[in-house]
N, C-alpha and C positions, 0 to 999 in steps of 0.2 A: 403350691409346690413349683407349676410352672414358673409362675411369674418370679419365683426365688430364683429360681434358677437363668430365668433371662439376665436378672439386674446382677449377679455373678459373673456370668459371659459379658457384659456390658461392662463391667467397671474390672474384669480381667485384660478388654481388649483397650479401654483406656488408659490403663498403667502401660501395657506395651507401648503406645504408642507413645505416651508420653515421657516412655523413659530414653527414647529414641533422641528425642529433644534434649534430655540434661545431658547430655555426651558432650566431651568438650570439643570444639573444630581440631583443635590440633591432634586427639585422638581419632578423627574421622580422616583428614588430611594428611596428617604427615606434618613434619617440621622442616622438613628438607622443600619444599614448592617453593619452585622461584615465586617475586612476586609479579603484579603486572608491567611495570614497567620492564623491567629485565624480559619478560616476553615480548612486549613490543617494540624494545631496540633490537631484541637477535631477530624478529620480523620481520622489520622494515629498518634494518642499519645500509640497506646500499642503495637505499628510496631516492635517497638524495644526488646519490653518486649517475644514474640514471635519467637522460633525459625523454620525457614519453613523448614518443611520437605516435601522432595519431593514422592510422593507415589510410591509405588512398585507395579510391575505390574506384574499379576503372568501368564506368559507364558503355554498353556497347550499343550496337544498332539494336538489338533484340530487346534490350530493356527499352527503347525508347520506344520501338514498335508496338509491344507490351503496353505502354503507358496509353498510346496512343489511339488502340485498343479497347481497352478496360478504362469505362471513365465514368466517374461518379455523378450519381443520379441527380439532379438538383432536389434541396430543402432548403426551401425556402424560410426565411428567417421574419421573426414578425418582432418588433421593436413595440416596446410600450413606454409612457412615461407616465409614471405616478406622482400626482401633484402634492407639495407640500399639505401636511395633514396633523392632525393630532390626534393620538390615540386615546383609548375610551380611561386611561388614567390622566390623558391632560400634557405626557408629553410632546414635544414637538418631534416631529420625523420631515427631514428635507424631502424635497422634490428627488427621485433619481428615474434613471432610463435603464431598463431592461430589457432581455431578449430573450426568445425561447423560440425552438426549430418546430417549423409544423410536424415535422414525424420524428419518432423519437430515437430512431438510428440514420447513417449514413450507408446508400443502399451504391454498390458497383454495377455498374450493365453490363449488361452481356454484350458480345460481338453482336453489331446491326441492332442495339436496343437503344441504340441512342437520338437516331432520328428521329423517333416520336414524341418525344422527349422538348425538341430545342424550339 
């Protein structure tokens, strides 16, 4: 009797759902919805008219002293080059040069941690 009653709730809940789907869009939407284009000229109709400028950024003594400051740790960089080879099905693979950093992020020092460093 349970299981009667599962496969009931089960093929109730998939008629719901799947009557969701036979609906037609223009019952879900409307028939009045501009389409895309008409959105995207009343968006950007004065895009053109507009020239972008890009803003200037006014650098001061404090960001350089900042910079000056705060400097990044070295990681050092290890270079490999893999010689032309072929793989276990017989194709050819060129020679190329790769890189990969000894630590796997770039670390900033602190004030006075850079001396031990250089």
């Amino acid at each position: 009797m349970r299981k009667i009653i599962l496969i009931l709730i089960t093929i109730w809940i998939n008629t719901g759902l799947l009557s969701g789907c036979a609906s037609s869009k223009a019952k879900i939407f409307g028939t009045d919805m501009p389409s895309m284009k008409s959105i995207h000229d009343e968006k950007f109709q004065y895009a053109d008219d507009e020239q972008l400028v890009r803003p200037q950024r006014a650098i001061s003594d404090e960001v350089n002293a900042e910079q000056e400051e705060f400097q990044w740790l070295p990681n050092p960089t290890l270079r490999m080059y893999v010689f032309r080879h072929l793989t276990a099905a017989g194709h050819p693979v060129p020679g190329y040069c790769t890189f990969f950093r000894l630590y796997t992020q770039d670390h900033i020092a602190a004030p006075g941690e850079q001396a031990g460093w250089e």
